[in-house]
C-alpha positions in Angstrom: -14.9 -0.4 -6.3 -17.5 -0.3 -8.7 -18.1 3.1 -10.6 -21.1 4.9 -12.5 -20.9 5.2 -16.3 -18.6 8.4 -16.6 -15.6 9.7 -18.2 -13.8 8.8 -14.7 -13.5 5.2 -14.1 -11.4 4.9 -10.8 -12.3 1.4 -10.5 -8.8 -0.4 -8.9 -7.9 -2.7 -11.6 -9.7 -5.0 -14.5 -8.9 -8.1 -16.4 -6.7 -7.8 -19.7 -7.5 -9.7 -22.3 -4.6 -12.2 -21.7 -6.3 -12.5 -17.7 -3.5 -9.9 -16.5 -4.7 -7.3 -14.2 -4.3 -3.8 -15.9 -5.1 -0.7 -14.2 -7.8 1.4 -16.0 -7.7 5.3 -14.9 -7.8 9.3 -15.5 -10.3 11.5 -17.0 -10.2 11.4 -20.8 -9.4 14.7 -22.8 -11.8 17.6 -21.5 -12.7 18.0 -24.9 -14.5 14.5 -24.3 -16.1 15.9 -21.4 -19.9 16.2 -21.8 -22.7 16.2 -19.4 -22.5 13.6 -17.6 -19.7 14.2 -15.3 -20.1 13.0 -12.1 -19.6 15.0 -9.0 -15.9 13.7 -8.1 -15.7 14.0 -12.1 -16.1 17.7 -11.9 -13.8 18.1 -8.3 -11.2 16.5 -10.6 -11.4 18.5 -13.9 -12.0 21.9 -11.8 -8.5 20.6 -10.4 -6.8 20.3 -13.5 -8.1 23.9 -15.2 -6.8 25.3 -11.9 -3.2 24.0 -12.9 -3.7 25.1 -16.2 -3.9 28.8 -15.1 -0.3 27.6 -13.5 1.1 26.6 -16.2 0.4 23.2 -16.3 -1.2 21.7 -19.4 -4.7 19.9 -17.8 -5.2 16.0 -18.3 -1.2 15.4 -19.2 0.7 12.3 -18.5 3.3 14.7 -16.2 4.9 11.4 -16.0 9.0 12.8 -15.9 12.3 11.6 -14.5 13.3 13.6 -11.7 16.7 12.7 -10.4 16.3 9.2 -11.5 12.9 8.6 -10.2 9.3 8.9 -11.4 7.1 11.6 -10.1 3.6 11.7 -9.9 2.2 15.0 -9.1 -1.8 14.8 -9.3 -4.3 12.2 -9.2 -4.1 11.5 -12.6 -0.1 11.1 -12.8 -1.1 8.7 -9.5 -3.8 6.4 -11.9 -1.6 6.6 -15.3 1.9 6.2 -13.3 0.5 2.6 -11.7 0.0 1.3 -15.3 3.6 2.5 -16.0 4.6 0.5 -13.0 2.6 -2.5 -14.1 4.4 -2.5 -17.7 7.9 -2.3 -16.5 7.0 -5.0 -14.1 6.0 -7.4 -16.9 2.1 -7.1 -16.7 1.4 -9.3 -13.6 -0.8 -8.3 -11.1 0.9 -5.7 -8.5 0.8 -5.0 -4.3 1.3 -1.0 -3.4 3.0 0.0 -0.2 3.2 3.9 0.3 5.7 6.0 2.8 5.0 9.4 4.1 9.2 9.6 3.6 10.4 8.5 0.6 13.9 7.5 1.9 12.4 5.3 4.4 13.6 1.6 3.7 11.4 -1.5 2.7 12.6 -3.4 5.9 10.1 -4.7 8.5 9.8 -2.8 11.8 11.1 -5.4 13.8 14.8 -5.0 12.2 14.6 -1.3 12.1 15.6 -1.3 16.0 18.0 -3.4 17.6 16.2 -3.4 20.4 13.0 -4.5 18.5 14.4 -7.9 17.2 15.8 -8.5 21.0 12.5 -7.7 21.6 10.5 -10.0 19.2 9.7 -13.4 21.1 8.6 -11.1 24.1 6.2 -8.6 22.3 4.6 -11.9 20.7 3.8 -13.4 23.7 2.6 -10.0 25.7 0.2 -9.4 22.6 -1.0 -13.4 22.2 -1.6 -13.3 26.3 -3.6 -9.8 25.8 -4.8 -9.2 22.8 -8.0 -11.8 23.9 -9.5 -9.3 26.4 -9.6 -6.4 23.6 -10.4 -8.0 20.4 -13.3 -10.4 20.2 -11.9 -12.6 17.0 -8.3 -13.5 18.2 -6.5 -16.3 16.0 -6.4 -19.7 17.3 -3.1 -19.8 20.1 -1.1 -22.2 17.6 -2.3 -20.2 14.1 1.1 -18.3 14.2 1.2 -16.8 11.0 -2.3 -15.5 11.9 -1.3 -13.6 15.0 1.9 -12.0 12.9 -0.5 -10.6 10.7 -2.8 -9.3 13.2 -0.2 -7.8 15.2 1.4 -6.2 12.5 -2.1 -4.0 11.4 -2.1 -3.2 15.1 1.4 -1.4 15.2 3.5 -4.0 16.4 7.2 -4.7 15.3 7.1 -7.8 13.4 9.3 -9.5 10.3 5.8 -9.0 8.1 5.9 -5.8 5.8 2.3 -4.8 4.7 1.4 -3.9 1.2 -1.8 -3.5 -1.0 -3.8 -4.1 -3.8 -4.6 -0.7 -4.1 -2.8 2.0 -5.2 -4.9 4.7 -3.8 -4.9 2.9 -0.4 -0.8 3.0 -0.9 -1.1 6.6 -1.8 -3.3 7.4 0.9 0.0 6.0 3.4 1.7 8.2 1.6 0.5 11.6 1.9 -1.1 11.7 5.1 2.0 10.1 7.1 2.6 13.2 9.4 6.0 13.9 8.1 7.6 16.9 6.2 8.9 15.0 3.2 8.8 14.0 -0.1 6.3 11.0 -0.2 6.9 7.4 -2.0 4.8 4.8 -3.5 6.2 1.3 -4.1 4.8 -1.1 -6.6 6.0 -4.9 -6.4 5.6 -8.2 -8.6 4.9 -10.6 -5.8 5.5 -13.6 -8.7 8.8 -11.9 -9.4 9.6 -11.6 -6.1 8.9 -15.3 -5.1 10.9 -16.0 -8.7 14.2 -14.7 -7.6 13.7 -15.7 -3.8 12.5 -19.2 -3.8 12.5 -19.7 -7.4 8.8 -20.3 -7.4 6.5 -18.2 -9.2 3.5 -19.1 -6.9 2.3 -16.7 -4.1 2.7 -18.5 -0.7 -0.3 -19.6 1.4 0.4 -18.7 5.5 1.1 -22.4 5.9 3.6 -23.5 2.9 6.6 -25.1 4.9 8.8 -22.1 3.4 7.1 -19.8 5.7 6.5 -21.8 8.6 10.6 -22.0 8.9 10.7 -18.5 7.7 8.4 -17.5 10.4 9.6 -19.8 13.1 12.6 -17.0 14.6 10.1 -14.6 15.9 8.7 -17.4 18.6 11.8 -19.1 19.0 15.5 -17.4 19.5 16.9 -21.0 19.0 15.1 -21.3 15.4 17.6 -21.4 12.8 17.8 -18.3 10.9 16.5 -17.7 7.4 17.7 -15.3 4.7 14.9 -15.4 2.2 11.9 -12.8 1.8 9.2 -13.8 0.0 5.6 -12.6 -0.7 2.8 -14.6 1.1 -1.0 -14.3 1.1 -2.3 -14.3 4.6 -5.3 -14.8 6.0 -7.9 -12.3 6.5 -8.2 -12.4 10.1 -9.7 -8.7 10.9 -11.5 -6.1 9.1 -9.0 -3.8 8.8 -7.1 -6.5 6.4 -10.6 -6.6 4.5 -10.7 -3.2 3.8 -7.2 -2.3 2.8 -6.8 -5.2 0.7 -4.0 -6.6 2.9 -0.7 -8.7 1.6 2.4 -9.2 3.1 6.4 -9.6 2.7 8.3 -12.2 4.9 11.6 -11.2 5.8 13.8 -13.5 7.1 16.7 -10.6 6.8 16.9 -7.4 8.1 18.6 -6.5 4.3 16.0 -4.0 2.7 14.1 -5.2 -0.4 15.3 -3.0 -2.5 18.9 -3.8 -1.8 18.3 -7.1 -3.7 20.8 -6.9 -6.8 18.0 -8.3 -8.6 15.3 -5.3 -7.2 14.8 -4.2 -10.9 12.8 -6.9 -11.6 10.2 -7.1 -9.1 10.1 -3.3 -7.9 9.4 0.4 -9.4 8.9 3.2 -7.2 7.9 6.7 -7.9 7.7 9.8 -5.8 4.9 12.1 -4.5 6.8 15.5 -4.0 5.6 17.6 -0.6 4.1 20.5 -2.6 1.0 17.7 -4.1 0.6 15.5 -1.1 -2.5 17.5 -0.2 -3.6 18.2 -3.5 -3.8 14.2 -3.6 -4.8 13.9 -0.3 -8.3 15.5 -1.3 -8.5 13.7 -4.2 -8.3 10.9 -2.3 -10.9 11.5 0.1 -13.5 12.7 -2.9 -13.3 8.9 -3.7 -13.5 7.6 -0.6 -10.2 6.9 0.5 -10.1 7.9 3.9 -9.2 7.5 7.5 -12.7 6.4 8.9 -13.0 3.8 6.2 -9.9 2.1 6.6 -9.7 2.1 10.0 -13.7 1.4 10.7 -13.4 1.4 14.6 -15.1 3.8 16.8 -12.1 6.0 18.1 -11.1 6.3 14.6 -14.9 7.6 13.4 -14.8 9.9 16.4 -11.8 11.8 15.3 -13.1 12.1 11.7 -16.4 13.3 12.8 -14.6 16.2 14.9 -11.8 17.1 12.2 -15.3 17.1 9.4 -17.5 18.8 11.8 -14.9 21.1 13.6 -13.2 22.9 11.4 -10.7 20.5 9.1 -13.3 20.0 6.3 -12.1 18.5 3.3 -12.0 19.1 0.7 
């Protein structure tokens, strides 16, 4: 998104000098702070002074190992953390998948649940024969890889694991998933990925043979299995992949991704503890990361208009 001259630029990511995608973010030091802070600007720095007065020194990197594991535990830990992730992960541009439950696995739903991937040719053709009726810009009946991707933005257990290009989109999974739990952010090279996979650097299109033969065992049980996952760009075929900056994991496995003995080098993850999920929840909504927007349908804009008008007001 494009931002206003400030001393906040949350804009998602810019080119680097050597045409890498670097992640510009955070407020500079208050003592840079002038008069023309913006409005979300002000939210954020009025944020930080309050931590100060717990203890927390404003406008810090409170970038720490925790058990292991990075922790990000404000919006600007969220923005400064990413460009951490991006380093360790050699530079490249990065896709952002966020859990409400950090111990959750980086498996598709579909393998989650036996019964699921008993379950998979069926639900494929009870959504292809329905879907028509409900949604006025179905795939064409043969564009297979098409009607994966639209099934799995609808909620229904496929092999495809969703990511982003944005990390506040990621983050926005993470903290408002309705569980009780220490949230998690992933970051992932998709050239990596494809590197130790496929050995092929390139980001698959929806039609490369690799995925057509990685694709065929949710259609057909007699399909020969495959044992590869590998990221693939898909085709935009609803709004909803518009707006969330959609990309997507083939698994041909039900192994999780980060069981890969070679995980180091395509992955980083970092946690969002409980206590700051709605800290960074409100955060995210002051820059437009919310439900309404990401979801742009009219059951979804109801709901927000009644939580906004009817009491749950944020921030």
């Amino acid at each position: 998104m494009e931002q206003p001259e400030s001393k906040l630029d949350l804009s998602n990511s810019a080119p680097s000098k050597d045409g890498n995608t670097a992640i510009r973010g955070g407020l500079n030091n208050s003592n840079d702070l002038g008069t023309d802070v913006t409005p979300i600007g002000s939210w954020l720095l009025s944020t930080n002074r309050a931590r100060q007065t717990q203890g927390r020194s404003p406008l810090s990197i409170r970038i720490r190992e925790e058990q292991g594991e990075h922790v990000a535990s404000d919006f600007n830990d969220l923005l400064r953390i990413t460009q951490v992730a991006i380093n360790k992960l050699g530079g490249e541009r990065a896709w952002f998948r966020g859990h409400a439950d950090a111990n959750w696995k980086l498996c598709p739903d579909v393998f989650r649940k036996p019964e699921s991937g008993r379950q998979e040719q069926n639900m494929y053709a009870d959504f292809l024969l329905q879907a028509p009726t409900r949604h006025s810009a179905c795939p064409r009946p043969e564009d297979r890889m098409a009607w994966l991707a639209l099934m799995r933005h609808y909620g229904v257990p496929t092999r495809l694991l969703d990511w982003t290009e944005s990390v506040l989109i990621a983050a926005y999974f993470a903290v408002c998933g309705n569980t009780d739990a220490d949230s998690a952010v992933w970051a992932l090279n998709p050239f990596g990925l494809n590197s130790v996979s496929i050995g092929n650097r390139l980001i698959l299109g929806p039609y490369r043979p690799e995925v057509l033969n990685a694709m065929f065992p949710a259609f057909d049980r007699e399909a020969a299995p495959s044992s590869h996952i590998f990221a693939v760009y898909p085709q935009q075929v609803d709004h909803r992949m518009m707006l969330q900056h959609s990309r997507f994991t083939l698994h041909g496995t039900d192994a999780p991704l980060e069981d890969s003995p070679s995980h180091g080098t395509f992955l980083f993850k970092f946690i969002i503890p409980r206590r700051y999920r709605e800290e960074i929840r409100k955060a995210l909504f002051v820059v437009g990361i919310r439900e309404s927007l990401l979801f742009p349908d009219l059951s979804t804009l109801a709901q927000s208009i009644r939580r906004e008008r009817c009491g749950d007001v944020l921030p």
